[in-house]
N, C-alpha and C positions, 0 to 999 in steps of 0.2 A: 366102549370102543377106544377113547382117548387112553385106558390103561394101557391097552394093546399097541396101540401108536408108539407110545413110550419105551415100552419096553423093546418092540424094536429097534425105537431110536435108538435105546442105551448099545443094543449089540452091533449097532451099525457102527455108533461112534465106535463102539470097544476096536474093529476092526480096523477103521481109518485113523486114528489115533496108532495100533501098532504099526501099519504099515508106513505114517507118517514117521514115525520112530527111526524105522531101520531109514527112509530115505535122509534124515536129515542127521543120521548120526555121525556122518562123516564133516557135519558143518559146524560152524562154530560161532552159533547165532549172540549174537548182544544178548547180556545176564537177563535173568529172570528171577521174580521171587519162589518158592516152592512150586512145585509143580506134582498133582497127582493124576495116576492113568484118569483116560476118559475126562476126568472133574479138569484137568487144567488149570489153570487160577484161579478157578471159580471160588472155592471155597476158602483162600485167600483173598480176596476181593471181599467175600461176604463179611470175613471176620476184621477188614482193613478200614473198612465204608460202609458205613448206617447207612447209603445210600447205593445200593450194585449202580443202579445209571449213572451214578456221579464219577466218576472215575481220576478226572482230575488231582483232586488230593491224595490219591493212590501214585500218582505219577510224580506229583512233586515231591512224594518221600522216597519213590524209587531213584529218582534223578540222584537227590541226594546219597542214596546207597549207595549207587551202581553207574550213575555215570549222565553221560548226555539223551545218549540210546538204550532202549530195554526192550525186554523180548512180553507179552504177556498172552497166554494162551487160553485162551475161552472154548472149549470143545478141542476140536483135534489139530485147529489152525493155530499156527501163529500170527499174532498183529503184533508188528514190530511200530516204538515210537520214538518219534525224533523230536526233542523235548528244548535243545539250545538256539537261539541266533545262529550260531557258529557253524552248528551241526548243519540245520535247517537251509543255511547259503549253501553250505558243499554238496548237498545232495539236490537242491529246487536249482539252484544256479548254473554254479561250477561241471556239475554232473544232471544239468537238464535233462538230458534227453532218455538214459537210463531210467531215471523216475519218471518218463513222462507216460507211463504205462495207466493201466486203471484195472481194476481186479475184474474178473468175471461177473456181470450184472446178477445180484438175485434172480428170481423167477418174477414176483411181482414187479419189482424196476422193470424187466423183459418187456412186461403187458404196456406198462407206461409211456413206455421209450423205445416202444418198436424194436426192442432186440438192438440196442444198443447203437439204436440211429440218431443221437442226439449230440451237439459239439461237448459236453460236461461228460457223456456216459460213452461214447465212442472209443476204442481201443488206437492208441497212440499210432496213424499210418495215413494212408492217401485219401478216405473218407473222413477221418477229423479233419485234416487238413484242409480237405473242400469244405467242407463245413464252416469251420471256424473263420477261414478265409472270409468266405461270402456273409457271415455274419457281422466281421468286420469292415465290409464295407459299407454298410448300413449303419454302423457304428462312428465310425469313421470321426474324426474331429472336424474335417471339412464337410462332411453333410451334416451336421448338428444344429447350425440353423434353419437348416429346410421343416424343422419340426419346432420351429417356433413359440408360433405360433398355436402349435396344439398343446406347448408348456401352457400358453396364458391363457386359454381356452379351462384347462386344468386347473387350473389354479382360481382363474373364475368361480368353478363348480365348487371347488374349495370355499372360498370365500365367503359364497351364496350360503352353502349350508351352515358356515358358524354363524354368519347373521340369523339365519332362521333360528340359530339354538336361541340367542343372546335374546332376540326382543320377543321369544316365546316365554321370558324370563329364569330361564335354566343357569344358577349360580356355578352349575360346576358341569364341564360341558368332557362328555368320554370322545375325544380326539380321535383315537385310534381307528376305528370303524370308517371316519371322514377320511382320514388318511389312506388306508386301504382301498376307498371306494375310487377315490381321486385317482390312485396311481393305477387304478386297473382302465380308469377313462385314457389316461393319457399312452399309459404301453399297449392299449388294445389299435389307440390311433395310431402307435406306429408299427404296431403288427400287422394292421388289415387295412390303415390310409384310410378311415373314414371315423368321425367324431359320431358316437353311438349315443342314443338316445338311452336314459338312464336305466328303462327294461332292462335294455341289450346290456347294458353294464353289470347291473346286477344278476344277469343269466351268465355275462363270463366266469365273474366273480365266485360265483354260487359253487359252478364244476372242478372249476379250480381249487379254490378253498376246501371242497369234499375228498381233492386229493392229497391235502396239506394236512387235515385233521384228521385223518384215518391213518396214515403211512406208518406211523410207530405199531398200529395197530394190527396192519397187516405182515409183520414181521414174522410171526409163529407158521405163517404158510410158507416161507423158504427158506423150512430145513422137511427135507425128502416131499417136495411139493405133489408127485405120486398118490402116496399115502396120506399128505395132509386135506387132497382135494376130494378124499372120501371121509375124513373127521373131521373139517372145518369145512362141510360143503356149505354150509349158511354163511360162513364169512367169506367163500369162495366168491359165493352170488354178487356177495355186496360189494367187494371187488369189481369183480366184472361189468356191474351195474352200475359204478361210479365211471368207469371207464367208457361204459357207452353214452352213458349222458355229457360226456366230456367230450366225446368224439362228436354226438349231435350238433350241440352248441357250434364248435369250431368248426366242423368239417361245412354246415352250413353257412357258414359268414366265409369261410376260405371259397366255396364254388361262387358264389356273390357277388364274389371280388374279381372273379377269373372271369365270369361272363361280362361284369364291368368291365372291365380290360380288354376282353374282346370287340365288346360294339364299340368303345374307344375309339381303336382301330378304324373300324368303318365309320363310323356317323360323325362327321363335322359338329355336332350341337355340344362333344363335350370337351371340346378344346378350350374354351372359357371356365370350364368350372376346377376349381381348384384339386390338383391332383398331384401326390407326393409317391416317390419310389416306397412303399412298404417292406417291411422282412418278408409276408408272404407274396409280394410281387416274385421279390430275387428266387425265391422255389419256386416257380412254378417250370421254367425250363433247365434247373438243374440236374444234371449228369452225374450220376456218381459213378467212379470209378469202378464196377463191379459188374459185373453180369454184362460185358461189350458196353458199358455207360448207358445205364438205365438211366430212367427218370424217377423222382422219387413217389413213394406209392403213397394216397391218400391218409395211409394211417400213418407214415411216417411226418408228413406234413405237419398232422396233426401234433403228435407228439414235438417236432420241433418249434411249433409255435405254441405249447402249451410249455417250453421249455423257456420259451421267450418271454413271455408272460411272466412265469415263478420268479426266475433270475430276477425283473424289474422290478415287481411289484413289492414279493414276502420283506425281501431286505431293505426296501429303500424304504416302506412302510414302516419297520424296525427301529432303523436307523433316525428316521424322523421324530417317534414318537423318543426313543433317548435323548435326542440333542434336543425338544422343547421342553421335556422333563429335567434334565440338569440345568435349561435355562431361569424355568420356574424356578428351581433350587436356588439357585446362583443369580439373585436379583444385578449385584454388580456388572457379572458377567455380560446379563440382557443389556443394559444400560450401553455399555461399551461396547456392545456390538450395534446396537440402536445408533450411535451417536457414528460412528464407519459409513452406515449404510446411509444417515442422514446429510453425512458428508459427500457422498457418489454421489446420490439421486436427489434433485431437486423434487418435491415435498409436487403431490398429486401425477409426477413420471411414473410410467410403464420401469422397470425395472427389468434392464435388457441383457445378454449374458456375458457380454461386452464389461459391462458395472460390475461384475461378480471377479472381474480377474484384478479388480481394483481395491476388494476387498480381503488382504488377505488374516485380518482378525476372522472374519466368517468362515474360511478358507480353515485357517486354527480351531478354531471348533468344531468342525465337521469330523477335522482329524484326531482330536482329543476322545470326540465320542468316539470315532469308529477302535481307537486305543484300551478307551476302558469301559466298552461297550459293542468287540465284536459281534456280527450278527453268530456268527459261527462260532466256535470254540473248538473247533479242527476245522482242515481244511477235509474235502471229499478224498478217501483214501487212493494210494498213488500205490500204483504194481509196478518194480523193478522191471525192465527189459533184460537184463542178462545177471547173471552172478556178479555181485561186487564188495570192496570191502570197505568197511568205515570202523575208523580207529578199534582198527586191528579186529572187526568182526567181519564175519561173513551175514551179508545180505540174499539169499538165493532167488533168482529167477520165480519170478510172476508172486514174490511176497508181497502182504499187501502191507502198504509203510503208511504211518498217520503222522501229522503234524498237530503241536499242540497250540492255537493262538492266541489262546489266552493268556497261555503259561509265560508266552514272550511276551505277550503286548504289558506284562504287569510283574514285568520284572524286576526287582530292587537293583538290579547290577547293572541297567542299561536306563532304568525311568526311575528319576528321583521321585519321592511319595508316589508312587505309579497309582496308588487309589483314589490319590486326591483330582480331580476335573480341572486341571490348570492348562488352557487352551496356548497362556503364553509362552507354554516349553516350544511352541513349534515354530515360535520368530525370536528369532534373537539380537540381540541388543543393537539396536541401532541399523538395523534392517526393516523396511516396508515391506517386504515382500515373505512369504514362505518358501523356502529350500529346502524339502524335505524328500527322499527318495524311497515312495508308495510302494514301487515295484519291486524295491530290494535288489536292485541291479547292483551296485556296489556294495551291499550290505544288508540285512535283515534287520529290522528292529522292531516291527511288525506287521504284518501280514493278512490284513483283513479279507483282501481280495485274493488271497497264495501269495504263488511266485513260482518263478520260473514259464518255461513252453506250456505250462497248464494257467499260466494267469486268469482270472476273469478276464474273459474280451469286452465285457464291458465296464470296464470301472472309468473309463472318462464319463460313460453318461453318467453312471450311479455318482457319481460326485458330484453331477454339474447339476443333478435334477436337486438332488440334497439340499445344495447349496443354495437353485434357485427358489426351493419353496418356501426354508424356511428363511433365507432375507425377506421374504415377501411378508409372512408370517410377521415377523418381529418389527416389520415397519409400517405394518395395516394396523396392530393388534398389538394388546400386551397385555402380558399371561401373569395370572398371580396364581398363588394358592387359592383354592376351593376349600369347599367344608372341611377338607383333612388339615392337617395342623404342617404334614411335613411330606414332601414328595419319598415315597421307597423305593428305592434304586434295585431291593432284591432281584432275583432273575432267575426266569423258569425257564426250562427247555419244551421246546414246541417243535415246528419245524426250523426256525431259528431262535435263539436265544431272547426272550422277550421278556417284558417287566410283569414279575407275576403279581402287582396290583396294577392297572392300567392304570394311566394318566388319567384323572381328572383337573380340569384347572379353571378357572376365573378368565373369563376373556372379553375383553372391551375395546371397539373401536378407541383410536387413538385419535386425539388433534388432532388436525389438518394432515390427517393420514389420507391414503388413497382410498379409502372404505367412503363411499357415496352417504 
């Protein structure tokens, strides 16, 4: 049956391939390297990269051919890529809102994300806007300490487990796992306002993560998802089966929360107990613009709190375990951020977030990692709103445009030794503080979080959680080499870009550290 699938595929593409022909022959899209019917770049690519996934090194010999921007076509589409700083500002920046588009969701994204109800997957207009809005005020820099509390709550749990590794005599302790589990404890508390018992954590955890290991997987179901929902009806299931255990979980902790909130309301007995505005507080009486201002439906809920979740947890998980792997590396490095952090906080203080704007070596390395250790290596691809042109090419309506962040953040032209971990390119001489511009508002130089009207809405948290755990980390603890001789920085692609040897490392209460 799968031959049969195929071959219709091949006539299907045959026909959307010509008819993509005649529509785009009148444009005059950014170069490309050869191009054959149907096949596309395929077989350029194959013959360019021992690796088809990698594509990267395919892009930096096109840049060099052909310019900033390139056309590359895989099947009957084209994906146009925008590969310089330069480029990257004029089209995320300068021309926002034309890019602020997003391409038509797959079919399986669809199942995920409610059909495109989410602030990441939503088509640029008056529902992202509601959206994003109200995410950002839960975001917000002035509610940030109202969730404290649930950082050191978090980071307790933290703390607890590497103890538990250390005096169970474990020489070389797998981080990452703690890492994940912690940051699912602390964004579930501010998703749902309640500090979950470690079940409950590991039941988020579980759905979630079944829809991060799978997703590359479920790829081959959207192309003619029709016909593939009768030859992949086995991975159809498992699909749909991830999807409802994902929907269990959450949709049960979300009604929970809503009946809490309700007796609220009436019973005087819970006005003493500690209660913080949550993300899925702000849904519950949200309007969306559509249908006379509906309210949003149970599945959509879900989906956007399962969006909330991903966003905090995959990458700041990521990003954590790079910045205490290059610290292990870079013994110096620890040292000198040890000795910052020893100079803010008096020796057995809580470490508040207040102290963290005092630090801005720590500050320097969070951005050096996020530099030469994007979670991403593109940002999520951007659909043009209208026809435009960029150096002297044509862009057409609803193309989908990618950014490449690696390629910037590790640019010889813009970052001296860009592979070397040098935290102190980002304070400059005779300055305490960092000056650096994340957003790329005046400038791109890289991009971890985009840029432009599609920014991450939340890169003050993701900064500020980074920031606070691993100060914490580095002043309770310190990390050496384990059994392995040398930390490897290689890097596999996952859902985000991760170390394809995990961290292991040596970890020991420090002197007159805060560790009990």
């Amino acid at each position: 049956m799968e031959f049969w699938f195929l071959l219709l595929a091949f006539v299907c593409l045959y026909i959307s391939f010509t008819a993509l022909l005649k529509l785009l022959s009148s444009k005059r899209l950014p170069p490309s390297p050869p191009t054959l019917p149907i096949l596309g770049n395929i077989y350029w690519l194959l013959k360019s990269s021992s690796n088809f996934a990698n594509v990267e090194p395919v892009l930096h010999h096109l840049r060099s051919n052909y310019g900033p921007i390139v056309t590359l076509h895989i099947g009957s589409r084209p994906a146009i890529f925008i590969t310089t700083h330069e480029a990257a500002h004029r089209a995320l920046v300068r021309n926002g809102t034309v890019f602020a588009g997003r391409p038509a969701a797959l079919e399986t994204t669809r199942i995920f994300f409610s059909n495109q109800c989410t602030v990441s997957s939503a088509p640029y207009g008056p529902i992202w806007r509601l959206l994003r809005q109200n995410l950002m005020s839960i975001m917000h820099t002035s509610r940030l300490e109202t969730y404290s509390h649930g950082r050191r709550w978090a980071y307790n749990l933290l703390k607890d487990k590497i103890l538990d590794e250390t005096e169970s005599g474990n020489k070389a302790i797998h981080v990452v796992h703690n890492f994940q589990f912690v940051m699912f404890g602390l964004l579930s508390y501010m998703c749902f306002g309640v500090k979950f018992d470690g079940k409950t954590i590991k039941d988020i955890e579980s759905v979630q993560q079944a829809l991060l290991l799978n997703f590359v997987r479920f790829n081959k179901l959207n192309f003619m998802p029709t016909i593939s929902k009768i030859v992949f009806r086995k991975l159809w299931k498992e699909l749909l089966q991830i999807r409802r255990n994902q929907v269990g979980v959450i949709l049960s902790i979300i009604k929970a929360r809503h009946e809490w909130l309700m007796s609220k309301k009436i019973n005087k007995e819970f006005e003493d107990e500690e209660c913080i505005l949550s993300y899925v507080d702000s849904l519950m009486d949200l309007q969306l613009p559509d249908g006379g201002g509906r309210k949003l439906t149970d599945d959509e809920k879900v989906s956007l709190c399962s969006e909330f979740l991903l966003g905090g947890t995959d990458t700041s998980t990521t990003t954590l375990q790079w910045v205490m792997a290059n610290l292990v590396k870079n013994q110096d490095i620890q040292k000198k951020l040890l000795d910052e952090i020893n100079s803010v906080v008096k020796p057995k203080q809580d470490i508040a977030e207040d102290d963290l704007i005092k630090m801005p070596y720590l500050k320097a390395v969070v951005l050096e990692t996020l530099r030469r250790h994007p979670p991403s290596h593109f940002i999520l691809p951007r659909a043009v709103l209208k026809d435009i042109q960029m150096d002297g090419y044509d862009i057409p309506k609803d193309a989908m445009v990618n950014f490449t962040v690696a390629e910037m953040s590790r640019d010889p032209n813009v970052w001296e030794r860009p592979m070397e971990f040098r935290p102190g390119r980002f304070i400059q001489t005779g300055q305490q503080e960092v000056k650096f511009d994340i957003k790329g508002v005046r400038g791109i130089q890289m991009m971890p979080f985009g840029a432009g009207r599609r920014i991450c809405p939340a890169i003050n948290v993701s900064l500020l959680h980074v920031e606070y755990f691993v100060a914490n980390l580095v002043r309770d603890f310190e990390w050496k080499l384990g059994d392995q001789n040398e930390v490897d920085l290689t890097e596999k692609q996952a859902f985000t870009m991760v170390m394809k040897y995990p961290l292991f490392t040596h970890i020991s209460p420090r002197i007159n550290s805060h560790v009990p």
